[in-house]
C-alpha positions as CSV (number, residue, x, y, z in Angstrom):
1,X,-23.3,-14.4,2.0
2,X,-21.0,-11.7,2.4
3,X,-21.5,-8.3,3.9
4,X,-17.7,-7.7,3.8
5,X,-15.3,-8.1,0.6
6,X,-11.5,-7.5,0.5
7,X,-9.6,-8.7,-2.8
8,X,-5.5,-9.2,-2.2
9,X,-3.6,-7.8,-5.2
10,X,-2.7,-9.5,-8.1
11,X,0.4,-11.0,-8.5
12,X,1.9,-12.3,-12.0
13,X,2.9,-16.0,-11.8
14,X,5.6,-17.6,-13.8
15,X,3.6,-21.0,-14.4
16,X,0.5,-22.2,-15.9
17,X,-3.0,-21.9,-14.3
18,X,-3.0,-25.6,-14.0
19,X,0.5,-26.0,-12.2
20,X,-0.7,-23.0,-9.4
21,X,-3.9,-24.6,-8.8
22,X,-2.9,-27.8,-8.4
23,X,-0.2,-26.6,-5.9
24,X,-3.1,-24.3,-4.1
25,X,-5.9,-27.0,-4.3
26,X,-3.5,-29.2,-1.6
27,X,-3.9,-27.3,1.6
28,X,-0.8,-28.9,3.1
29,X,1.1,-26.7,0.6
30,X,0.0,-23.4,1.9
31,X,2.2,-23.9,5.0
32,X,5.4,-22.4,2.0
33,X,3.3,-19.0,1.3
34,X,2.8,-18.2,4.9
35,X,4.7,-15.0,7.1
36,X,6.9,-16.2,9.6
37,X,4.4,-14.7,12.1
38,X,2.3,-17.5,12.0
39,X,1.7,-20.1,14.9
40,X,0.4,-23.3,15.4
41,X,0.2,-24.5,11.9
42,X,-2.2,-27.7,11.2
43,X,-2.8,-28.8,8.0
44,X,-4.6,-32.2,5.9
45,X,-4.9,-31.6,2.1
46,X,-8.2,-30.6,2.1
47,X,-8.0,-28.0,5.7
48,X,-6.2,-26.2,7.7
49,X,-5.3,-24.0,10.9
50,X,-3.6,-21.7,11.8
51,X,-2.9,-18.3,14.3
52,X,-1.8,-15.1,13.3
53,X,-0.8,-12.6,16.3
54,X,-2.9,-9.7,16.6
55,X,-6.0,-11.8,14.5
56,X,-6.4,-15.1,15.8
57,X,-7.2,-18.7,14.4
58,X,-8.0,-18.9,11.3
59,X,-9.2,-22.3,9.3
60,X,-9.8,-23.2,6.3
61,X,-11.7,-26.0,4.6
62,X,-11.8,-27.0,0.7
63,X,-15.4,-26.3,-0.8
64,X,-15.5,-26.5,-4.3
65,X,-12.6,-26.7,-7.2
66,X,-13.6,-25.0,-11.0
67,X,-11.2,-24.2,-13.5
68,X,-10.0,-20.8,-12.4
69,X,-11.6,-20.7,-9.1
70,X,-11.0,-23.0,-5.6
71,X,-13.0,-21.9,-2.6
72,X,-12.9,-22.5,1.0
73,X,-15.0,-21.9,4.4
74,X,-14.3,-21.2,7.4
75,X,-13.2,-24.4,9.7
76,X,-12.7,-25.1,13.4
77,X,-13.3,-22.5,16.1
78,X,-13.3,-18.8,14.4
79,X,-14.8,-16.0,15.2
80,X,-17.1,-15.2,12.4
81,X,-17.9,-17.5,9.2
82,X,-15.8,-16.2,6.0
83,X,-14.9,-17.5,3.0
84,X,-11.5,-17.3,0.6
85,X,-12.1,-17.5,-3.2
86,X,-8.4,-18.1,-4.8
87,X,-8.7,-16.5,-8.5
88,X,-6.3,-18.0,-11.0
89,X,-6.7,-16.8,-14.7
90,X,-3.9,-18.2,-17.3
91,X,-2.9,-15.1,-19.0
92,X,-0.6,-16.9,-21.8
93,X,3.1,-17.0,-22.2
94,X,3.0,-19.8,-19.6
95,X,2.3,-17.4,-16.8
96,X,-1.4,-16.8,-14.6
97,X,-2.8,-13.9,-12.7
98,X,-3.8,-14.8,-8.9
99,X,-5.6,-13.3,-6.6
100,X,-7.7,-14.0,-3.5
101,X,-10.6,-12.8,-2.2
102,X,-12.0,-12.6,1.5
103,X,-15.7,-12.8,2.2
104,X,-17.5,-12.5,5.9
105,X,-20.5,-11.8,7.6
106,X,-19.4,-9.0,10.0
107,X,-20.6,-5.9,11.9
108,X,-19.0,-2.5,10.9
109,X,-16.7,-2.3,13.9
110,X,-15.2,-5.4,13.4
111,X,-15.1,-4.9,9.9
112,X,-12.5,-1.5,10.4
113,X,-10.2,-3.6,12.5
114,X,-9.9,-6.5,10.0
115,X,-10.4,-4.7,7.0
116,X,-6.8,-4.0,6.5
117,X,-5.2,-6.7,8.1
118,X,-6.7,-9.3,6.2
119,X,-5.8,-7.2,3.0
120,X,-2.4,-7.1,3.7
121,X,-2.2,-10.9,4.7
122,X,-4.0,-12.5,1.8
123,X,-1.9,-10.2,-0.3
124,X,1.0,-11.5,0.9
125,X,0.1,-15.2,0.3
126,X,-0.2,-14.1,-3.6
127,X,3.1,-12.2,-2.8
128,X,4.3,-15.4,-1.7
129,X,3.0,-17.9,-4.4
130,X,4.9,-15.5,-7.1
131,X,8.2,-15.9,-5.1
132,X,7.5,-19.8,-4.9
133,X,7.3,-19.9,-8.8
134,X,9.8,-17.4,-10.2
135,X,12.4,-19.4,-11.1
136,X,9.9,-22.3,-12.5
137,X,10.7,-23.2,-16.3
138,X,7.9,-25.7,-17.1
């Protein structure tokens, strides 16, 4: 599908593979990993919306759910179909490895302008999700 691929980092996740994707598979959830930058904030359990400044809407609707793997389209009025592939691999010692990964169709200008961006803001989510389960003892 993709012409254009940007992975966030990995972060290191103090819970099982299970417990992270069970708490990323509900949409409604990903309202806690989100900057305070973003507007506008609708979410069901299976899709939501929301604005960044400087990027626009973005909306997301649940595909498909695998062990390891949950993906979503794009959903609502956006400017270009994408997809996000959520990565979670259980590395042992009751702690997962998470990343996300951003696929779209795009020319090359508009892929400069978002290249980076996106990056920064999907790595942030995983940011997030490690803060959200640091202090979890399961």
């Amino acid at each position: 599908m993709a012409n254009f691929s940007v992975d966030s980092e990995k972060a290191l996740v103090a819970a099982e593979a299970a417990l992270v994707e069970n708490f990323l598979k509900d949409l409604n959830n990903f309202k806690e990993l989100m900057p305070p930058s973003v507007t506008n904030w609708e979410s069901t359990s299976d899709q939501c919306t929301f604005k960044i400044p400087g990027m626009g809407t973005i909306g997301l609707k649940l595909r498909d759910l695998s062990p390891g793997r949950i993906t979503m389209d794009s959903y609502g009025p956006v400017m270009f179909p994408y997809q996000l592939i959520i990565h979670v691999t259980s590395v042992g010692n009751g702690q997962s490895e998470c990343y996300m990964t951003f696929e779209a169709d795009v020319n090359p200008m508009l892929r400069m302008m978002i290249e980076k961006p996106i990056g920064n803001f999907f790595s942030y989510l995983t940011k997030s999700l490690q803060k959200k389960f640091e202090n979890y003892k399961g």
